[in-house]
C-alpha positions as a Markdown table, in Angstrom:
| # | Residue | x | y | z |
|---|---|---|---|---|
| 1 | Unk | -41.0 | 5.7 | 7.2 |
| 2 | Unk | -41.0 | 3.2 | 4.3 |
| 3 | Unk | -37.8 | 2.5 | 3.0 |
| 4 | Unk | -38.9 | 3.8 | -0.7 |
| 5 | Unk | -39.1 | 7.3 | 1.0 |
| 6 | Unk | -35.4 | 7.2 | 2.6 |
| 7 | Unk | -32.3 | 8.4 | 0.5 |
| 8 | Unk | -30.8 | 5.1 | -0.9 |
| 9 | Unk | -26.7 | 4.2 | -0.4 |
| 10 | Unk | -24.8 | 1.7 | -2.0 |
| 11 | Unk | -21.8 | 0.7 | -0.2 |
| 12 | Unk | -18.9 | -0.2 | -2.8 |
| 13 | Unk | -16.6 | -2.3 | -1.4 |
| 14 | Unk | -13.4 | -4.7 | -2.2 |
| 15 | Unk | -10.0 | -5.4 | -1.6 |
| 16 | Unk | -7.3 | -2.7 | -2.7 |
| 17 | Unk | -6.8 | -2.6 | -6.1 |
| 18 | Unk | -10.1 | -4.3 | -7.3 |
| 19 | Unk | -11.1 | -0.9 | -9.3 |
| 20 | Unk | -13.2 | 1.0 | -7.2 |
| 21 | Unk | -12.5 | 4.2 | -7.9 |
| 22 | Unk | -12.7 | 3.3 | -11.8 |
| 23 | Unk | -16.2 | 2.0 | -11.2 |
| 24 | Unk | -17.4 | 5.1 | -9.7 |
| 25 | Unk | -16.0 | 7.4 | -12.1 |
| 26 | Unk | -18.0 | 5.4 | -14.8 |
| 27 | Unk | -20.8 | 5.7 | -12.4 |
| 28 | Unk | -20.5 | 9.6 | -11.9 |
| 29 | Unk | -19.8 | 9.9 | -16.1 |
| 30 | Unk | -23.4 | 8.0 | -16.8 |
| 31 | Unk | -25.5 | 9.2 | -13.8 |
| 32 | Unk | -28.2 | 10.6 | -16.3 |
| 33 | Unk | -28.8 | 13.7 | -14.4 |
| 34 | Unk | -29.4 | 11.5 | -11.0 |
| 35 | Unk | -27.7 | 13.9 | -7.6 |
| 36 | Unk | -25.3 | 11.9 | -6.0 |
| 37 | Unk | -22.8 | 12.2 | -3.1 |
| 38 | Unk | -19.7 | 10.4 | -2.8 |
| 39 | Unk | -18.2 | 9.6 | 0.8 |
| 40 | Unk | -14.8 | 8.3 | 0.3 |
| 41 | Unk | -12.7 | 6.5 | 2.3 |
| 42 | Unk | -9.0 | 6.0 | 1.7 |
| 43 | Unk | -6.6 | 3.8 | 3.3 |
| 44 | Unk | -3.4 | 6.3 | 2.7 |
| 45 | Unk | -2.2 | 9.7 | 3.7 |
| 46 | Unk | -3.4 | 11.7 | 0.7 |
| 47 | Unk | -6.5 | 12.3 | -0.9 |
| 48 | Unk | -5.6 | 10.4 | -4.1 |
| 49 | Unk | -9.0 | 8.8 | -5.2 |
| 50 | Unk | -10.6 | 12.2 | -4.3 |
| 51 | Unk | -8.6 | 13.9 | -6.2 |
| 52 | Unk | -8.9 | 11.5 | -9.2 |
| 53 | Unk | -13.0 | 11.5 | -8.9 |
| 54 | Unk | -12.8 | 15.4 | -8.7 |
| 55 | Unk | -9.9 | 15.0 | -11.7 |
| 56 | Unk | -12.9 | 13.3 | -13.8 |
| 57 | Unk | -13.8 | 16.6 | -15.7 |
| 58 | Unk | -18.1 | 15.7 | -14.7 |
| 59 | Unk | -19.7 | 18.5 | -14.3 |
| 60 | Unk | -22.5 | 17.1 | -11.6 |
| 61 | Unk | -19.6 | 16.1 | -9.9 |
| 62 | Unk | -19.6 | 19.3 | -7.4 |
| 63 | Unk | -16.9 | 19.6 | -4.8 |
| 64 | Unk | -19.9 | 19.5 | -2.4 |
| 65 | Unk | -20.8 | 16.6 | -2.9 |
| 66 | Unk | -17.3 | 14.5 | -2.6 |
| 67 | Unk | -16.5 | 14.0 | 1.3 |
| 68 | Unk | -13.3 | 12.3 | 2.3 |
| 69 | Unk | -12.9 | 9.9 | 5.6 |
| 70 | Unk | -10.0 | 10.1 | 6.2 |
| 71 | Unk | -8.7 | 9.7 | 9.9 |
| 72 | Unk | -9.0 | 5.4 | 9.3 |
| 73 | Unk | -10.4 | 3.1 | 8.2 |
| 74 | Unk | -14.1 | 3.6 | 7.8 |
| 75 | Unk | -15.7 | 0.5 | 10.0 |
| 76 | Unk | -13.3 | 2.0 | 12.8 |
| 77 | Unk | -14.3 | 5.6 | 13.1 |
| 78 | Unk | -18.5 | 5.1 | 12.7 |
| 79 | Unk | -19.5 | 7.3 | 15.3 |
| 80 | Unk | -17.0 | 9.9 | 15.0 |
| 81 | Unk | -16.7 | 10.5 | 10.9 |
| 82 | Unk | -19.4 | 8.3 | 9.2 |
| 83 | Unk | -22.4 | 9.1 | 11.2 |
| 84 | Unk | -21.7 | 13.1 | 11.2 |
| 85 | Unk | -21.3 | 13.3 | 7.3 |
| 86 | Unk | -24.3 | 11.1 | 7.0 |
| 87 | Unk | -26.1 | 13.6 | 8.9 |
| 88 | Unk | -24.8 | 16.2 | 7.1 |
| 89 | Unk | -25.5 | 15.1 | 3.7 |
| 90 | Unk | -29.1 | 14.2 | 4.7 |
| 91 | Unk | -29.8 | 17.6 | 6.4 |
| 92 | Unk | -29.1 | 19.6 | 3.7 |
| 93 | Unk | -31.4 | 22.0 | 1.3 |
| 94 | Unk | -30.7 | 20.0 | -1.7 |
| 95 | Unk | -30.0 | 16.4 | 0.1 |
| 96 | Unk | -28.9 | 14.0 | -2.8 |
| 97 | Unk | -30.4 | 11.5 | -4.6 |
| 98 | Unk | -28.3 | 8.9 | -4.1 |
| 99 | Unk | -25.2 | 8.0 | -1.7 |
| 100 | Unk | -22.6 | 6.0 | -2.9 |
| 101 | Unk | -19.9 | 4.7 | -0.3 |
| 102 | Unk | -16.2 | 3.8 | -1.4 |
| 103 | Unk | -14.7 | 1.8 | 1.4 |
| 104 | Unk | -11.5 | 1.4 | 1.9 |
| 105 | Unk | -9.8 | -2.3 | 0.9 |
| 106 | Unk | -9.5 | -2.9 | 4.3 |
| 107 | Unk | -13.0 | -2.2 | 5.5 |
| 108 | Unk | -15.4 | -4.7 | 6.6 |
| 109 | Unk | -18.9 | -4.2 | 5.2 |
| 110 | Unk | -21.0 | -4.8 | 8.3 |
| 111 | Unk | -20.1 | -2.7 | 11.0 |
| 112 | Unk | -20.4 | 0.0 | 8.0 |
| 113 | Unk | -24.0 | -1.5 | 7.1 |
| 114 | Unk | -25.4 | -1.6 | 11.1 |
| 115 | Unk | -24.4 | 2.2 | 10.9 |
| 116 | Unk | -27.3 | 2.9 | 8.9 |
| 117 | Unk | -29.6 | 1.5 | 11.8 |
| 118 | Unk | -28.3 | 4.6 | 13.8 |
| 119 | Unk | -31.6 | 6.6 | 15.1 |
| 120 | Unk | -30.2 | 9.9 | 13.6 |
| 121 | Unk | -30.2 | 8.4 | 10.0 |
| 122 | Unk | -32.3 | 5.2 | 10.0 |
| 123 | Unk | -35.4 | 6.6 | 9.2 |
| 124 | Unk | -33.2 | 8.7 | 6.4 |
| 125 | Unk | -31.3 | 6.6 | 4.5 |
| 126 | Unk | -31.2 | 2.6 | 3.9 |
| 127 | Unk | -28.5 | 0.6 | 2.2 |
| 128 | Unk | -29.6 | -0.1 | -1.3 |
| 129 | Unk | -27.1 | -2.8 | -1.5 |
| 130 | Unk | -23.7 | -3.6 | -1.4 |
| 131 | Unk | -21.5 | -3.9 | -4.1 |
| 132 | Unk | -18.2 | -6.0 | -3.8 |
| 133 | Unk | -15.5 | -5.6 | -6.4 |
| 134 | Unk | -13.2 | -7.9 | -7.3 |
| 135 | Unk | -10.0 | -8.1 | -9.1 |
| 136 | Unk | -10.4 | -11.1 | -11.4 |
| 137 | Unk | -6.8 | -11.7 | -12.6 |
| 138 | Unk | -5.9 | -11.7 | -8.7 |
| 139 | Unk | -8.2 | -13.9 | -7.7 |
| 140 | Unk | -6.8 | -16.6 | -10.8 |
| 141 | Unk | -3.8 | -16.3 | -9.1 |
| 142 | Unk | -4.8 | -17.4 | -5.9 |
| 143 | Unk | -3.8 | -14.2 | -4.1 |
| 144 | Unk | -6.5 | -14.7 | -1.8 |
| 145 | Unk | -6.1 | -18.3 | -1.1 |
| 146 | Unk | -5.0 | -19.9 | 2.2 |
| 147 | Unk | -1.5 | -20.1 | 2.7 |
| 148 | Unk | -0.4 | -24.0 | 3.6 |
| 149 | Unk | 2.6 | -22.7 | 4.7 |
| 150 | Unk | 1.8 | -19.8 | 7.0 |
| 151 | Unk | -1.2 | -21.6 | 7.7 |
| 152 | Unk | 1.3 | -24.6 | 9.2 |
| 153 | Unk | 4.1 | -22.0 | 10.7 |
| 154 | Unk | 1.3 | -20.4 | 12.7 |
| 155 | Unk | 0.1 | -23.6 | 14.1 |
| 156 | Unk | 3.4 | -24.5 | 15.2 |
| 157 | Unk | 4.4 | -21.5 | 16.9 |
| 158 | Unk | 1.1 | -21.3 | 18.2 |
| 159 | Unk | -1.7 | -23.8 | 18.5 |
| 160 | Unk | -4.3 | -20.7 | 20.0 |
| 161 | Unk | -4.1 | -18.6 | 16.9 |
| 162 | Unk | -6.5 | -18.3 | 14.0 |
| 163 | Unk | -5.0 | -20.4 | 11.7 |
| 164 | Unk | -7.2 | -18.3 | 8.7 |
| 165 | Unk | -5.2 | -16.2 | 6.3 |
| 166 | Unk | -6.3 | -12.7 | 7.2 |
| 167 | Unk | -6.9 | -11.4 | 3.5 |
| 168 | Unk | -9.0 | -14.6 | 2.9 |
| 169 | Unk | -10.9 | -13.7 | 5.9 |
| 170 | Unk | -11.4 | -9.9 | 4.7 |
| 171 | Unk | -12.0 | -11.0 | 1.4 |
| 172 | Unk | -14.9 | -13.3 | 1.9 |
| 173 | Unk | -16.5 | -10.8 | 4.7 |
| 174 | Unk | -16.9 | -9.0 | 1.8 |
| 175 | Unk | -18.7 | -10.7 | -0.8 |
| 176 | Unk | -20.7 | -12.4 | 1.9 |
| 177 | Unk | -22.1 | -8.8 | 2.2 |
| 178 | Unk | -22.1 | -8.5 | -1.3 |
| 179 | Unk | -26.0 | -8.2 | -3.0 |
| 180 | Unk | -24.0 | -7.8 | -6.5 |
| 181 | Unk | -20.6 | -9.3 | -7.0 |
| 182 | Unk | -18.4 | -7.2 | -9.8 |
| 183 | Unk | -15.6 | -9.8 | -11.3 |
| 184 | Unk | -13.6 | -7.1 | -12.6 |
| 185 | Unk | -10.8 | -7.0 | -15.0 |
| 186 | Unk | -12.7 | -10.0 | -17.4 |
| 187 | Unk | -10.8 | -8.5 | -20.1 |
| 188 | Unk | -7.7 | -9.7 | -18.5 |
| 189 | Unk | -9.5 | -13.4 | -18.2 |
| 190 | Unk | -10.1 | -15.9 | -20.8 |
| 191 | Unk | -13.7 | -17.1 | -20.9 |
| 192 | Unk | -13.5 | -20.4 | -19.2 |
| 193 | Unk | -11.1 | -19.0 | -16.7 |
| 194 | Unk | -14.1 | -16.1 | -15.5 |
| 195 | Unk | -17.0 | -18.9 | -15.9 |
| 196 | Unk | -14.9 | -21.0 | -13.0 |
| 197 | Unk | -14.0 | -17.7 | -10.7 |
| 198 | Unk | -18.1 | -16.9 | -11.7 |
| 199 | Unk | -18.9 | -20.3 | -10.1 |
| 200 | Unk | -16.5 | -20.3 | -7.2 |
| 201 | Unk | -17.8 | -17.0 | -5.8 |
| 202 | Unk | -21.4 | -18.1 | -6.4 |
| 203 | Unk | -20.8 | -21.1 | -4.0 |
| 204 | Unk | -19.8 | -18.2 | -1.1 |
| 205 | Unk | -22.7 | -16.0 | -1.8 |
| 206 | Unk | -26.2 | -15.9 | -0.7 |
| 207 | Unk | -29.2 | -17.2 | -2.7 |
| 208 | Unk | -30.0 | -14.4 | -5.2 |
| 209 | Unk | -26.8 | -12.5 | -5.3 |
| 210 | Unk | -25.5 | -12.5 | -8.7 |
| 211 | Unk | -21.6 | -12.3 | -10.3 |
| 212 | Unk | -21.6 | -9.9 | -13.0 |
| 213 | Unk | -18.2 | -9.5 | -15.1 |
| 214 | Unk | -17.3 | -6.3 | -15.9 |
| 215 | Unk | -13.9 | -4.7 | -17.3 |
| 216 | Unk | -12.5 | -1.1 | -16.0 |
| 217 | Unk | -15.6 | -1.3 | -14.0 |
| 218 | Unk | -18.3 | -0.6 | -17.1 |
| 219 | Unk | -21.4 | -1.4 | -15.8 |
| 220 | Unk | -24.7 | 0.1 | -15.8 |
| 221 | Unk | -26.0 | 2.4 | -13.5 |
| 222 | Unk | -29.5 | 1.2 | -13.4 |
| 223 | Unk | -27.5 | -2.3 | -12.9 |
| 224 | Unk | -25.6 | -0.9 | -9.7 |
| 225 | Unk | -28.3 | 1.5 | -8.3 |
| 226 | Unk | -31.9 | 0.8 | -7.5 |
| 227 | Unk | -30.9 | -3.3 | -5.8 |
| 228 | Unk | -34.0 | -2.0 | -3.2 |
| 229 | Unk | -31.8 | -4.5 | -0.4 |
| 230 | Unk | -32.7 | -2.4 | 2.7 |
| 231 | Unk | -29.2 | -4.6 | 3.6 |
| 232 | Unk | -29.4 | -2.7 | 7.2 |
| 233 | Unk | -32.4 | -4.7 | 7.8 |
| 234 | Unk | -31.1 | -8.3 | 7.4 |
| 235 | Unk | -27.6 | -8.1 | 8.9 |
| 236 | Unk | -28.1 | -11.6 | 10.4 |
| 237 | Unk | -28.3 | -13.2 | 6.4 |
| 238 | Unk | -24.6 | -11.6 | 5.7 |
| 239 | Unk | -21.9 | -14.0 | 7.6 |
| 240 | Unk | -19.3 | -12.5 | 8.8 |
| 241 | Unk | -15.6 | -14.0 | 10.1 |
| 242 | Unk | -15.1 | -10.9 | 12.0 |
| 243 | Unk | -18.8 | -10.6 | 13.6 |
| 244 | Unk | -18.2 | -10.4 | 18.2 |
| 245 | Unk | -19.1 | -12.8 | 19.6 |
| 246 | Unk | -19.8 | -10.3 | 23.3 |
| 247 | Unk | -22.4 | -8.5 | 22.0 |
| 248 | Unk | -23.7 | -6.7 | 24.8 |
| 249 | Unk | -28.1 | -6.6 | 25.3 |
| 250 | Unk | -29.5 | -3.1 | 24.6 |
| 251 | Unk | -33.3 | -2.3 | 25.1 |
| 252 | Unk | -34.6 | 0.2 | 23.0 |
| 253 | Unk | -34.5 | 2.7 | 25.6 |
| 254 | Unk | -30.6 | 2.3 | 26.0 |
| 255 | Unk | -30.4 | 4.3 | 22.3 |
| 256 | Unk | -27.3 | 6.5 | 23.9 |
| 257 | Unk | -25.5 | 3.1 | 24.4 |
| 258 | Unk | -25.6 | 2.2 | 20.6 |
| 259 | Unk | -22.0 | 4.4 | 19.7 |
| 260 | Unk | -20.3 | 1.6 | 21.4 |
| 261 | Unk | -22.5 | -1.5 | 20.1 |
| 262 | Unk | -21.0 | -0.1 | 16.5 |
| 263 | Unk | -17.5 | 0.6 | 17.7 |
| 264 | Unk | -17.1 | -2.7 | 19.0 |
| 265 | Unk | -19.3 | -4.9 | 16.9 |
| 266 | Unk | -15.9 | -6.2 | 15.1 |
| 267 | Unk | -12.5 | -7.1 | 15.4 |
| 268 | Unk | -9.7 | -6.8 | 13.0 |
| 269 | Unk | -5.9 | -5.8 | 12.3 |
| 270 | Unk | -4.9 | -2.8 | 10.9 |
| 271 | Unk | -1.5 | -2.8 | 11.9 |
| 272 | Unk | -1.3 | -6.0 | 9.1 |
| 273 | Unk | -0.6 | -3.0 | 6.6 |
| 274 | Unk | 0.8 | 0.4 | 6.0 |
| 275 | Unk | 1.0 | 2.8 | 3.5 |
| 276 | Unk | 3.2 | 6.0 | 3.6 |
| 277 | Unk | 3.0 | 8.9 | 0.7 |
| 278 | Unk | 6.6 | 9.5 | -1.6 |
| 279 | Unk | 7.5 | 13.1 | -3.2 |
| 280 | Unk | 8.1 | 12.4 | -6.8 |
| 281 | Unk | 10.1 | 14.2 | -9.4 |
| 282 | Unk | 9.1 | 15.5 | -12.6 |
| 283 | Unk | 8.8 | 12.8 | -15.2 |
| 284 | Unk | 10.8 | 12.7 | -18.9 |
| 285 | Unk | 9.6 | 9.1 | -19.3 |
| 286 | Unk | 6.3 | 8.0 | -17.9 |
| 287 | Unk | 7.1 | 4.5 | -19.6 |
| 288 | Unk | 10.5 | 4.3 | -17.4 |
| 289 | Unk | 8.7 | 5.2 | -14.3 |
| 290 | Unk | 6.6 | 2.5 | -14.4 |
| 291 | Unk | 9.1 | -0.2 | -15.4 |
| 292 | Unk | 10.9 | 1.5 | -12.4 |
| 293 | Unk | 7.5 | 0.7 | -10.0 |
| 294 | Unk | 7.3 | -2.9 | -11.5 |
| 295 | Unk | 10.9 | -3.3 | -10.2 |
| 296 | Unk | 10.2 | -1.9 | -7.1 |
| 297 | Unk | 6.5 | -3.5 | -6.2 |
| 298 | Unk | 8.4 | -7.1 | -7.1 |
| 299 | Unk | 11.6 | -6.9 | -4.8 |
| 300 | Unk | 9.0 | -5.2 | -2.1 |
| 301 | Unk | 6.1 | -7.0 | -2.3 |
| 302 | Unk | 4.5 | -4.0 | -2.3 |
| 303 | Unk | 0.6 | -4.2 | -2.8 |
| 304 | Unk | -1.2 | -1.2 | -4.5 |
| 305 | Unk | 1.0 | 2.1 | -5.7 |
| 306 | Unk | -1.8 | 5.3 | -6.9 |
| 307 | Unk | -0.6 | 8.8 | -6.9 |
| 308 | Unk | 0.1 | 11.6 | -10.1 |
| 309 | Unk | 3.2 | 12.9 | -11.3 |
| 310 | Unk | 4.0 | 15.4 | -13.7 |
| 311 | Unk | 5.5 | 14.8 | -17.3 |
| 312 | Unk | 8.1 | 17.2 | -18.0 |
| 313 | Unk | 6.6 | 19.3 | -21.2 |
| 314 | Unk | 2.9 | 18.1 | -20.4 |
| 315 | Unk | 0.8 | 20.4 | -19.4 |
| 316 | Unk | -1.5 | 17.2 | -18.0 |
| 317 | Unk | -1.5 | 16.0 | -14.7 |
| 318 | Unk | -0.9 | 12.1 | -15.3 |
| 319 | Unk | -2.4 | 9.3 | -13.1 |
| 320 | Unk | -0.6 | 6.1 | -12.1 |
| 321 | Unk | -2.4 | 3.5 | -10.3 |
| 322 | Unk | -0.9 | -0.4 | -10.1 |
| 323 | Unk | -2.3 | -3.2 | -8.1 |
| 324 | Unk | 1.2 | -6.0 | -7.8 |
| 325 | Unk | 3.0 | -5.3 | -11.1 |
| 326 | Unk | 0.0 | -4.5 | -12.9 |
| 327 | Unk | -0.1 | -0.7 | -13.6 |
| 328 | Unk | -2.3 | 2.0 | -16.0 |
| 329 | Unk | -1.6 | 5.5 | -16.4 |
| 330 | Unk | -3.2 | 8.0 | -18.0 |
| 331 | Unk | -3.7 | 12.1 | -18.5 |
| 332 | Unk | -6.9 | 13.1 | -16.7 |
| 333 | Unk | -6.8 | 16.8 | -16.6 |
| 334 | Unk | -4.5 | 19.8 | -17.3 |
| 335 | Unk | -2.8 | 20.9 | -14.1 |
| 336 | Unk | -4.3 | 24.5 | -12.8 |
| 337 | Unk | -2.1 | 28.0 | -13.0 |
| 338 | Unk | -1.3 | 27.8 | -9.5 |
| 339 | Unk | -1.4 | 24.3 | -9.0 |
| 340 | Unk | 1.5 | 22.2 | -7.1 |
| 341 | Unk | 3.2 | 19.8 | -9.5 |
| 342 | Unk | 4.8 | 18.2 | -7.3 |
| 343 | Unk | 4.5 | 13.8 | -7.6 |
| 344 | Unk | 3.0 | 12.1 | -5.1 |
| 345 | Unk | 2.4 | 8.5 | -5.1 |
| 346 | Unk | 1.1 | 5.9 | -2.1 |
| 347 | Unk | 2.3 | 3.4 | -1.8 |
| 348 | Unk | 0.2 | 0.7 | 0.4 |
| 349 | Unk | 1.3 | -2.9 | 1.4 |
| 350 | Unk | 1.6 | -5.5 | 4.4 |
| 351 | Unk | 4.1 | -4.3 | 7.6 |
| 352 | Unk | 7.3 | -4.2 | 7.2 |
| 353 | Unk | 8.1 | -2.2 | 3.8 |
| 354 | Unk | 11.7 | -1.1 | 3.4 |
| 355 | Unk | 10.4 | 2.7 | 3.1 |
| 356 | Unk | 14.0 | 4.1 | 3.1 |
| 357 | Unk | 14.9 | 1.8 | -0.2 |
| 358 | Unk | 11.2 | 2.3 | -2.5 |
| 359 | Unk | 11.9 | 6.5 | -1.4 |
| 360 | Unk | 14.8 | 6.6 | -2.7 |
| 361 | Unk | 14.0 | 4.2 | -5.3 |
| 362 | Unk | 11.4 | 6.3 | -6.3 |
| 363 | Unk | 13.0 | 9.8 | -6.0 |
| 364 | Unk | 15.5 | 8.9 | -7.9 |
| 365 | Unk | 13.2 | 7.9 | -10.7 |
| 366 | Unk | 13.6 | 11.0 | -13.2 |
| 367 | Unk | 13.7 | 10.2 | -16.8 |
């Protein structure tokens, strides 16, 4: 089946905190009548950028057509949760138009992308390309550079080990899958600062994949969708730090042995993060909460905070996502009758967070 029959997906990927979910609510608000299915994949307990999507107030954004993955992280659980929704979605009377995929920040792209070369989908879908966000102001920081330091402590206390930072590793599996690179946040940037992140990423990429700067992810849809990559068909062009290196040999009538050629096709650490979900209480001061996060995300190092909360005398539900110390908040809907109110808000960093002190912090954050 040519590929310009199949059911195109773009794969949206990037590390937590990039802006994701902002860049496919813009997506879903400008779709111009276009069908598409979401398939969401969050690294947390609770469905927090399902519920912010489905908080978007779209009216071709059907509950149908929003699936959430979320028993792990998606390049781990292929054959058991991809796959199945991916048949699902294909197989039905109105099958979409489109199929956009929001990894989670800790998902590699490729295991995700070989998926597609499964015998119950390939001849239905094909990756249109794959999208890598990144957060612009983070990147100026050097939050994804090599650490001399750990680098050197590693090699001491052991000369075996990778000596690669695992985040830079992640990182650049990412936009070497990339067929459009999204510099995001380039209001945060000035100009000459995004021309030299625009060049450094352009050195890792493959000929023809192009950095676009964007900011709170406003980009075209006819930019993001329609990229044609079939990137299911070139797997070998997309390097990978993470690609085995024990791939077993599989003739084409060995099909059956392909769930564990895509379960075991990489290798990499989940247990390097965490994320656990904290009860909330009503707000007086959404300003005070967040100067209350800022405090907390510094003395924890705590990486990526999303959740809602309610404002006591607002009949809005209010959404808080930061990334570091950087937070937004806004009103995205009124809360239903029956609705729980309650706060929640994930909290996501590396191993190790004092959860006892950012709960209590945190509960104990009413204005």
């Amino acid at each position: 089946m040519s590929k310009r029959t199949k059911i195109p997906a773009t794969v949206i990927t990037g590390f937590l905190g990039a802006g994701k979910t902002t860049l496919i609510r813009h997506m879903l608000e400008n779709a111009g009548g276009r069908r598409i299915a979401l398939v969401i994949n969050e690294f947390g307990d609770l469905g927090i950028d399902r519920e912010i999507v489905r908080g978007c107030g779209i009216a071709s954004c059907r509950d149908e057509d929003v699936v959430e993955l979320a028993n792990g992280c998606i390049c781990c659980t292929v054959a058991d949760d991809f796959l199945p929704v991916m048949e699902a979605l294909v197989e039905r009377a109105d099958p979409p138009e489109h199929i956009v995929i929001e990894t989670s920040g800790l998902a590699l792209p490729k295991p995700l992308i070989r998926a597609f070369n499964w015998p119950e989908i390939k001849t239905r879908v094909t990756v249109d390309g794959v999208v890598a966000v990144v957060d612009g102001p983070a990147l100026a920081a050097g939050q994804f550079a090599a650490n001399e330091a750990a680098v050197q402590a590693q090699r001491e206390a052991d000369a075996s080990l990778n000596h690669e930072n695992p985040l830079e590793d992640l990182f650049e599996d990412q936009v070497h899958a990339a067929d459009m690179v999204l510099l995001n946040k380039a209001d945060l940037l000035d100009e000459a600062e995004a021309d030299r992140l625009i060049a450094e990423l352009t050195r890792q990429l493959r000929p023809g994949v192009h950095v676009v700067k964007t900011s709170h992810g406003n980009v075209g849809v006819d930019v993001l969708l329609g990229l044609d990559a079939a990137a299911e068909d070139d797997l070998d062009a997309r390097h990978a730090h993470h690609d085995h290196h024990h791939d077993h040999d599989h003739d084409d009538d060995h099909d059956h042995d392909q769930t564990d050629t895509l379960i075991h096709q990489h290798d990499h650490d989940h247990d390097d993060f965490e994320s656990f979900v904290v009860d909330v209480p009503a707000q007086g001061d959404p300003a005070r909460l967040e100067a209350r996060l800022i405090d907390i995300v510094t003395a924890h190092n705590v990486l990526r905070v999303k959740g809602f909360v309610e404002v006591t005398g607002k009949p809005m539900r209010h959404v808080v996502q930061g990334v570091g110390a950087r937070f937004t908040r806004y009103f995205d809907r009124p809360w239903g009758v029956d609705e729980d109110r309650r706060g929640r808000l994930v909290v996501i960093g590396q191993a190790g967070l004092d959860r006892a002190a950012i709960t209590a912090a945190l509960q104990d954050s009413a204005a």
